[in-house]
N, C-alpha and C positions, 0 to 999 in steps of 0.2 A: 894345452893352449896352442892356437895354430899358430904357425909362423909366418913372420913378410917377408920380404925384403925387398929394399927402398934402394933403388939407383939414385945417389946424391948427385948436384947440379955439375959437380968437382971428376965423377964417375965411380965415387967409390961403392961401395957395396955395404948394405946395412942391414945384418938381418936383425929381426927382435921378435920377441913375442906377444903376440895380442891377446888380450882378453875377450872372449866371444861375443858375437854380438854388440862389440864397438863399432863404430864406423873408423874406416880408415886415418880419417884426420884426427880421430883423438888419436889413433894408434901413434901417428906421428906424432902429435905433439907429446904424448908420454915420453916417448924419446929423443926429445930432442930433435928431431928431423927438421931443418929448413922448409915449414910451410906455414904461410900466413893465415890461412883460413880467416881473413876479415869478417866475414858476416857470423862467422863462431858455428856454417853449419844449416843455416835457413834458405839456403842454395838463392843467395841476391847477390854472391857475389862470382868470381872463378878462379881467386888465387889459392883453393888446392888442388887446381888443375892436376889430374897425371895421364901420364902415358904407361896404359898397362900391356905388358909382355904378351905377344900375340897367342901364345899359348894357353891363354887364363880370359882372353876376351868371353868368348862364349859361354864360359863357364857362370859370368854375372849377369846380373838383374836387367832386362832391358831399360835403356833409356828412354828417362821420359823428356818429352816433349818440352819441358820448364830444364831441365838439363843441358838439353841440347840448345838451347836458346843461349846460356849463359855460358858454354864454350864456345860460341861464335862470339863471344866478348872478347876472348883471349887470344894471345900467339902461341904460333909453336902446334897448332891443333892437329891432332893425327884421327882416323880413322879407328884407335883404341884409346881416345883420350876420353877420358870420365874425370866426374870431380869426386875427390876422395871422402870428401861429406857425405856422398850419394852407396857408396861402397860399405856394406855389412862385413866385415869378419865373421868368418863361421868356421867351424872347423871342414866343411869341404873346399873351403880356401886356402888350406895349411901348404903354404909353399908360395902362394901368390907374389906376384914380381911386379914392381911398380918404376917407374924412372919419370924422375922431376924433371919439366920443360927447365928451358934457360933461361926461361922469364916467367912471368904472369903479369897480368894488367890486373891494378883494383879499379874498380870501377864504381866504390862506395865515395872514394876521398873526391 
């Protein structure tokens, strides 16, 4: 099973294991990790915004154009920010490094 790890909004450190082939925000939510994922996933919303470790950017899936739309929704956007609904676990991810913005906007409610 590869593994994450989730920089909390606090700065702690969380590694866990994912089952492959999840997307990142179930991963989170399996563990408890502080992310809303409002839209459960259908990429309408951007509170599972993250900020992935420059190390691991290239390594994923390019962004699409419906992606990049709904991080210009949010704060906090970096030039490695994806939304964790959008991100596969795979096992050539085993190690991947994520860190939660200080905020999200919903932009469902």
């Amino acid at each position: 099973m590869p593994k994450v790890v989730f920089i909390e909004r606090n700065g702690n450190r969380k590694e866990v294991k994912a089952q492959a082939n999840t997307t990142l925000l179930q991963v989170a939510h399996a563990h408890g990790i502080d992310m809303e994922g409002a839209c459960e996933g259908s990429m309408a919303c951007s509170t599972c915004h993250v900020i992935v470790a420059d190390e691991w950017i290239k390594k994923l899936p390019p962004v699409h154009a419906t992606e990049e739309d709904m991080l210009d929704l949010t704060y906090g956007v970096t030039r490695t920010s994806r939304l964790a609904c959008q991100i596969a676990v795979t096992p050539a991810l085993d190690g991947l490094t994520v860190r939660l913005p200080t905020a999200t906007r919903n932009m469902m409610d």
